[in-house]
C-alpha positions as CSV (number, residue, x, y, z in Angstrom):
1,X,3.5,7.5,24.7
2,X,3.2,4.6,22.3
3,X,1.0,4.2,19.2
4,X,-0.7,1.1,21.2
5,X,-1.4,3.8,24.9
6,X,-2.8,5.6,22.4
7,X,-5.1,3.5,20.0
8,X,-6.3,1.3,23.0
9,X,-8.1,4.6,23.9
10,X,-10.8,2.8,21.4
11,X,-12.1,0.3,23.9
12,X,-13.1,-2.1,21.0
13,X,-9.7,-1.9,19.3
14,X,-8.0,-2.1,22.5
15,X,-9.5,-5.9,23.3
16,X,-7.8,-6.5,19.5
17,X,-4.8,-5.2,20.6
18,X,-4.4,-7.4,23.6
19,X,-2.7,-10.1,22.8
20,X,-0.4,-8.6,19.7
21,X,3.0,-7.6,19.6
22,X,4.0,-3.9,18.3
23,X,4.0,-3.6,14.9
24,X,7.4,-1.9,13.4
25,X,6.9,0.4,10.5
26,X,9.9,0.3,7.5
27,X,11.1,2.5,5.3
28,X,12.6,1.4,2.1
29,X,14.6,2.5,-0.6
30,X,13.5,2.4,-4.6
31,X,10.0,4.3,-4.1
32,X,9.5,4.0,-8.0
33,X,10.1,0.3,-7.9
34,X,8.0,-0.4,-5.4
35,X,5.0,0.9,-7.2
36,X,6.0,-1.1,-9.5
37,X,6.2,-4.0,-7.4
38,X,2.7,-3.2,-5.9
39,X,1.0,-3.1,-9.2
40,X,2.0,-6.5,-10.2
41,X,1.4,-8.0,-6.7
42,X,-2.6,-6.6,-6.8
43,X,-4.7,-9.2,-7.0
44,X,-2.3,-11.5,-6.5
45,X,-1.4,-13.8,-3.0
46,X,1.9,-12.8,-1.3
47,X,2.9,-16.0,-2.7
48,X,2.7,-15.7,-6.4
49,X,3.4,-11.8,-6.3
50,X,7.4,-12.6,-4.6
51,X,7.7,-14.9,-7.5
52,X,6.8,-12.7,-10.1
53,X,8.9,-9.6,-8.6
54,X,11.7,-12.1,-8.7
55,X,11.8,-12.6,-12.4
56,X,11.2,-9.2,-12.3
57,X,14.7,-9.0,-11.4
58,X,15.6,-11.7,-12.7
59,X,15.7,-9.2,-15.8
60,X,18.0,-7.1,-14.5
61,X,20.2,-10.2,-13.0
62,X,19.2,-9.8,-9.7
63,X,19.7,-6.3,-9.4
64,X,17.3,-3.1,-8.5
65,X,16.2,-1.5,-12.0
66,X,16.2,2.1,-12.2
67,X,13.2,3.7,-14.0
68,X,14.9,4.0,-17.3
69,X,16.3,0.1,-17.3
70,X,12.2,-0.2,-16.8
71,X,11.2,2.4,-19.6
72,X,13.9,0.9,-21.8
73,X,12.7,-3.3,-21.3
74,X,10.7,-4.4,-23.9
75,X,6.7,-4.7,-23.3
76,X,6.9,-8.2,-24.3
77,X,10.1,-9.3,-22.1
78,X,7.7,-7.7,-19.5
79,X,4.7,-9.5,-20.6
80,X,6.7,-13.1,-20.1
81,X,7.3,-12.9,-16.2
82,X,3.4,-13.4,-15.9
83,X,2.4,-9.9,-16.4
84,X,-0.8,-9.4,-18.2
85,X,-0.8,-6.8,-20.9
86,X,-2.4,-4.4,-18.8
87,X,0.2,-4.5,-15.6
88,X,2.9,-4.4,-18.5
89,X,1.1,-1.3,-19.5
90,X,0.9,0.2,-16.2
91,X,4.6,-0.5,-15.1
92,X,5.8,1.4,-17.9
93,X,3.3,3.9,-17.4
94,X,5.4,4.5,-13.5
95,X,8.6,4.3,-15.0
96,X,8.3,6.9,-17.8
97,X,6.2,9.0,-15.1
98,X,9.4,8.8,-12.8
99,X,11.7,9.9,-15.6
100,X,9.6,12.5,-16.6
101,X,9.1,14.1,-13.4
102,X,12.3,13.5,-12.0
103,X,11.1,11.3,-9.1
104,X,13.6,10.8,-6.3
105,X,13.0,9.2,-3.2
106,X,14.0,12.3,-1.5
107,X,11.8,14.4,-3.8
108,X,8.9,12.3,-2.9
109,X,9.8,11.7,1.2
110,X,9.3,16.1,1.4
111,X,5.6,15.6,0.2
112,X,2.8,15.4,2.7
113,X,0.5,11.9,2.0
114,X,-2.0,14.0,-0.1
115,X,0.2,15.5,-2.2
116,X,1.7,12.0,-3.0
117,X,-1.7,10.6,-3.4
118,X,-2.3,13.6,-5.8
119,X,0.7,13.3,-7.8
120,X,1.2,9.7,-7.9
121,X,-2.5,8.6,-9.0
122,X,-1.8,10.8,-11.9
123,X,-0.4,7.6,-13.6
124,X,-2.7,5.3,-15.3
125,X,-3.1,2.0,-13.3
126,X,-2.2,3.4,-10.5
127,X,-5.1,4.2,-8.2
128,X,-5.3,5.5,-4.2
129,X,-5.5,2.1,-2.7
130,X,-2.0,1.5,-4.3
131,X,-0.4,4.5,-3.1
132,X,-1.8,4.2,0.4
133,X,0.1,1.0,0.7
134,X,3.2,2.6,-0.6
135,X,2.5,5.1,2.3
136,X,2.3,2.3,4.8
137,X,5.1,0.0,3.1
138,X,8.1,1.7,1.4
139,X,7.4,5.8,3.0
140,X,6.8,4.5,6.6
141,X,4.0,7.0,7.1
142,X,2.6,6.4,10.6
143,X,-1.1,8.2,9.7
144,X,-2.6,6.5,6.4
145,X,-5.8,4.8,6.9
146,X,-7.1,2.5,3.8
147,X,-10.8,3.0,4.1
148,X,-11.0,1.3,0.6
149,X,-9.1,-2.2,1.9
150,X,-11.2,-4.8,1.6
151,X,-9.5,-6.5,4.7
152,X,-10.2,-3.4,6.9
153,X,-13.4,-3.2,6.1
154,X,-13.9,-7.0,7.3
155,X,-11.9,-6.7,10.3
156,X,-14.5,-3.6,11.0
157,X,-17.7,-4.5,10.4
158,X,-16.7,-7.8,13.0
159,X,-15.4,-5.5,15.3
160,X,-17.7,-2.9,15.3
161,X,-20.4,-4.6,14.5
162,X,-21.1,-2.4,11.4
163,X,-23.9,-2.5,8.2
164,X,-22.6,-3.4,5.3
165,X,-25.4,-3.0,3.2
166,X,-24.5,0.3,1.5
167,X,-20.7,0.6,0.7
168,X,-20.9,4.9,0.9
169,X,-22.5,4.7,4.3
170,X,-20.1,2.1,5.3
171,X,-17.0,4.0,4.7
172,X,-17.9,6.9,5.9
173,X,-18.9,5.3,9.6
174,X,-15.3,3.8,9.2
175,X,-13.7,7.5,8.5
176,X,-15.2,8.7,11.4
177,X,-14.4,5.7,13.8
178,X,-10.0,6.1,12.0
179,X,-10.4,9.9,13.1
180,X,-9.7,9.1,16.3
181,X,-6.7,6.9,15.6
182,X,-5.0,9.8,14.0
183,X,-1.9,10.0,14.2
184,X,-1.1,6.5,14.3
185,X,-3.8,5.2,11.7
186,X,-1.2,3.0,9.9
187,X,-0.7,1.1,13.0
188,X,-4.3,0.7,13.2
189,X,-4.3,-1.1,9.8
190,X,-1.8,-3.4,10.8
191,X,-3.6,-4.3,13.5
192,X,-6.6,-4.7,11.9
193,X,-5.2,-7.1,9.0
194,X,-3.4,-8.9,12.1
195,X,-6.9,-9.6,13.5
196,X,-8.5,-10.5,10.2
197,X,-5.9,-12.7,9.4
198,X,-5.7,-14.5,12.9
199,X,-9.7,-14.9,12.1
């Protein structure tokens, strides 16, 4: 049965779901960078955060750093690809993390999605939001829902037709509506940023 059989149970999502194509979910190599890569793309459009990661790499001629080419760059090298000093900060803050704790992709991909959450917001700058999206993005976990998205939240209140007036209450309608999503709650958020998007 596919993710979309099984989401369009939701009769409102299922009128979303209508007219777009099936979403495919990656997995990517480099979990460590990628954090990286997500810190300095928050707050940021798609557009400016691609340029940035590419002088990002542009450090390291082109080429994927490791954690300890990242521990070992200088903060204000950092600084100068656009960086302010507190992304600086928190990049270095992943990579000596990584190094002390001997993160491997393979290490991580054995954890369940709260222990990664646990483990990972551990580092300052890094916060759930970010390592939900590294979930969805780089793990390819199929069952992560990002109540704290701002671009879920819009594409539910429309859909649902929820109050917005009190940001607890809100969430915790939107918890309850994801539960029955599960196990394809990723897909869910795809769909919804699709929709928001296509707004």
């Amino acid at each position: 049965m596919s993710y979309i059989e099984h989401l369009s149970k939701d009769k409102k999502l299922a009128k979303i779901l209508k007219g777009q194509a099936v979403l495919p979910l990656k997995k990517r190599k480099n979990i460590c960078l990628r954090l990286c890569a997500s810190i300095m793309s928050q707050q940021l459009s798609t557009k400016v955060a691609k340029v940035i990661f590419q002088r990002f790499l542009d450090l390291y001629n082109g080429e994927e750093p490791t954690p300890k080419q990242i521990a070992d760059t200088p903060f204000d090298q950092l600084r100068s690809i656009g960086l302010s000093n507190a992304k600086t900060q928190y990049v270095l803050n992943v990579a000596a993390f990584a190094l002390a704790n001997v993160l491997s992709d393979k290490k991580i991909r054995s954890m369940n999605n709260e222990s990664i959450i646990e483990l990972l917001t551990q580092i300052k700058g890094v916060g759930k939001w970010t390592v939900e999206m590294l979930l969805m993005f780089t793990i390819g976990r199929e069952d992560v829902f990002a109540v704290d998205d701002y671009g879920i939240q819009v594409a539910m209140i429309k859909i649902y037709k929820l109050e917005e007036l009190d940001k607890k209450a809100l969430k915790t309608k939107m918890l309850h509506i994801s539960e029955k999503w599960a196990p394809y709650r990723t897909y869910a958020c795809l769909h919804l940023w699709q929709f928001k998007d296509g707004e």
